[in-house]
Backbone as a chain_set.jsonl record, in Angstrom:
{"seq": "XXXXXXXXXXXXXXXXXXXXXXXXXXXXXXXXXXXXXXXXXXXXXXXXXXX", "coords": {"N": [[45.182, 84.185, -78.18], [46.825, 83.219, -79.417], [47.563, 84.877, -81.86], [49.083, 86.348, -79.686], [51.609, 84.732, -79.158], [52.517, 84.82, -81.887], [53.474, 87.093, -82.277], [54.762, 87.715, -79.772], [57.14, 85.404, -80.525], [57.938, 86.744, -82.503], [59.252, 89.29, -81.602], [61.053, 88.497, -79.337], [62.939, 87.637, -80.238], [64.817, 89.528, -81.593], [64.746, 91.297, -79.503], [66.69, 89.9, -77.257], [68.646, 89.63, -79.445], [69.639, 92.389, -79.01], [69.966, 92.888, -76.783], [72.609, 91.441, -76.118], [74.077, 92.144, -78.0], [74.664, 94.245, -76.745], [77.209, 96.788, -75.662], [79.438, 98.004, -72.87], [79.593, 101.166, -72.758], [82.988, 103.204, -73.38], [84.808, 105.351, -71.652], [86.366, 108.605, -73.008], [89.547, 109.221, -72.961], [91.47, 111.483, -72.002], [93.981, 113.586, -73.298], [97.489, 114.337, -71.926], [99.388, 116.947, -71.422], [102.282, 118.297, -70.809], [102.786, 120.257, -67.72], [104.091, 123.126, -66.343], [103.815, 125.29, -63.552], [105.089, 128.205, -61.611], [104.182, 128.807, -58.622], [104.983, 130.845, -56.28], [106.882, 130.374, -55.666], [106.972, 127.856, -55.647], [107.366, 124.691, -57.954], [104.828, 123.828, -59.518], [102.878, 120.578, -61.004], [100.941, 120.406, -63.808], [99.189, 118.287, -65.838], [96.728, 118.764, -67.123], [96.42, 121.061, -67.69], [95.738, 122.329, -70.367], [92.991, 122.069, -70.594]], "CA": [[46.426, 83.704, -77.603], [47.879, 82.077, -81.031], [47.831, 86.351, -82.27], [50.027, 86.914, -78.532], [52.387, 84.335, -79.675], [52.475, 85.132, -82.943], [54.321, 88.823, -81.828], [56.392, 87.114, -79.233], [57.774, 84.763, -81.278], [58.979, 87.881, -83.638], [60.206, 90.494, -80.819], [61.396, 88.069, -78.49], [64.573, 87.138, -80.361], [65.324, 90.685, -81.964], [64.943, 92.134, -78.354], [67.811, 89.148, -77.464], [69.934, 89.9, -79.736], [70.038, 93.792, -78.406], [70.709, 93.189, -75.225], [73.424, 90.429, -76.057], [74.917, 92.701, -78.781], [75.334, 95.719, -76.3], [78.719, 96.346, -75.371], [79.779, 98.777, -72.409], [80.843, 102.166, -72.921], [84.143, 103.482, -72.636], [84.521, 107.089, -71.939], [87.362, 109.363, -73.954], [90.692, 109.273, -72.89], [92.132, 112.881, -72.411], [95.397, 114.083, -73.614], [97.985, 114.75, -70.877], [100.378, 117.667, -71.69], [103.423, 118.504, -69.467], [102.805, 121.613, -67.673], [104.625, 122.91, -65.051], [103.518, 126.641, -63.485], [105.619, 128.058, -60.607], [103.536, 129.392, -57.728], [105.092, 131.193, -55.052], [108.435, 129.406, -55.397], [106.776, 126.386, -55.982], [106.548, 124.332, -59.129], [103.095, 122.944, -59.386], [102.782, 120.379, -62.201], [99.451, 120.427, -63.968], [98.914, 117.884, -66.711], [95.751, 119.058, -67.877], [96.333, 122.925, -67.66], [94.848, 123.024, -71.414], [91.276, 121.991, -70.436]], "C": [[47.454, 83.409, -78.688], [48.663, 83.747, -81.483], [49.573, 86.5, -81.041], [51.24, 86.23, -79.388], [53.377, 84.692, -80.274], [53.967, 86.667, -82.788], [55.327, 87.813, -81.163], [57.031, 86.592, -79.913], [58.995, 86.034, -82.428], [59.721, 88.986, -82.354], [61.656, 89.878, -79.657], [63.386, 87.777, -78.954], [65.274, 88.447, -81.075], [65.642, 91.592, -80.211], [66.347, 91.0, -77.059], [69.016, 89.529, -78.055], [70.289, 91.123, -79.904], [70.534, 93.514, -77.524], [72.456, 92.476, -75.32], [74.911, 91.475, -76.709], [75.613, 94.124, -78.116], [76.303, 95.607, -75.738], [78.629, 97.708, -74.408], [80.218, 99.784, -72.286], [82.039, 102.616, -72.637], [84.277, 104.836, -73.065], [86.146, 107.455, -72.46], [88.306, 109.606, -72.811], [91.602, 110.822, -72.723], [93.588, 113.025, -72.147], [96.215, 114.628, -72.032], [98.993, 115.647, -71.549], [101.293, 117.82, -70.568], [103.122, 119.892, -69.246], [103.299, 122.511, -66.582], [104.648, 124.764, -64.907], [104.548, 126.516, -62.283], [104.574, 129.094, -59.621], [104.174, 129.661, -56.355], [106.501, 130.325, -54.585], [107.938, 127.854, -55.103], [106.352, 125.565, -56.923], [105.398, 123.263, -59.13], [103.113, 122.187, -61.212], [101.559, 119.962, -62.521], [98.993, 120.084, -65.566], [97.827, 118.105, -68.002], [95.149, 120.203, -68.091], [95.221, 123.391, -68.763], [93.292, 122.318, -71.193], [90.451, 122.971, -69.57]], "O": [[48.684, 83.415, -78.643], [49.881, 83.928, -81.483], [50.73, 86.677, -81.423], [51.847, 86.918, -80.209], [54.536, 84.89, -79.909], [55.089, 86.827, -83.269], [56.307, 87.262, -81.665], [57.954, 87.348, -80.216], [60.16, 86.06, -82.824], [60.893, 89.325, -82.519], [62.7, 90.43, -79.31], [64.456, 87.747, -78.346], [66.5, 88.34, -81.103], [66.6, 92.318, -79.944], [66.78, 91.593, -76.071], [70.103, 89.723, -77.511], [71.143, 91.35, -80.762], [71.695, 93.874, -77.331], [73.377, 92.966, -74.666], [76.067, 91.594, -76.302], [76.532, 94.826, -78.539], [76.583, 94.531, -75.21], [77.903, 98.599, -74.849], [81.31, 99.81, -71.719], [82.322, 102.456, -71.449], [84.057, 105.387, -74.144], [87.041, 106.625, -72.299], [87.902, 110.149, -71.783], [92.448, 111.049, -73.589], [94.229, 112.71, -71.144], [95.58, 115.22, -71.159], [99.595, 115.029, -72.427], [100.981, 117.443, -69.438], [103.128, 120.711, -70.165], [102.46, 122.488, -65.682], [105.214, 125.494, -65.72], [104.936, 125.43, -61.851], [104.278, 130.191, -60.094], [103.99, 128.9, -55.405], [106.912, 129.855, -53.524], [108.499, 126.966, -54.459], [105.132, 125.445, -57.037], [105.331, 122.098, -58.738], [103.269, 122.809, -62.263], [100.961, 119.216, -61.745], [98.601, 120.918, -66.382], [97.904, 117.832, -69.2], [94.011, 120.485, -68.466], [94.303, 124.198, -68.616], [92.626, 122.244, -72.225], [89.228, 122.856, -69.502]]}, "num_chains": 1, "name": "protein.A"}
């Protein structure tokens, strides 16, 4: 039991200060260009033409 401890005592506060330290991702931001096609006598504007 003293051995069990022994471990907890060491993982318990490294596996703490993971969870504490994780921070939320934030996903990438994509570029907006101006893009403006005309279709059929109608201009269609389509910010993200270049992707």
């Amino acid at each position: 039991m003293t051995r069990f401890r022994d471990i907890s005592s060491l993982i318990l506060p490294i596996m703490v200060t993971m969870v504490v330290s994780a921070q939320t991702p934030v996903p990438p931001v994509a570029k907006r260009v101006d893009h403006v096609q005309v279709w059929h006598e109608q201009k269609v504007n389509d910010p993200y033409f270049w992707l």
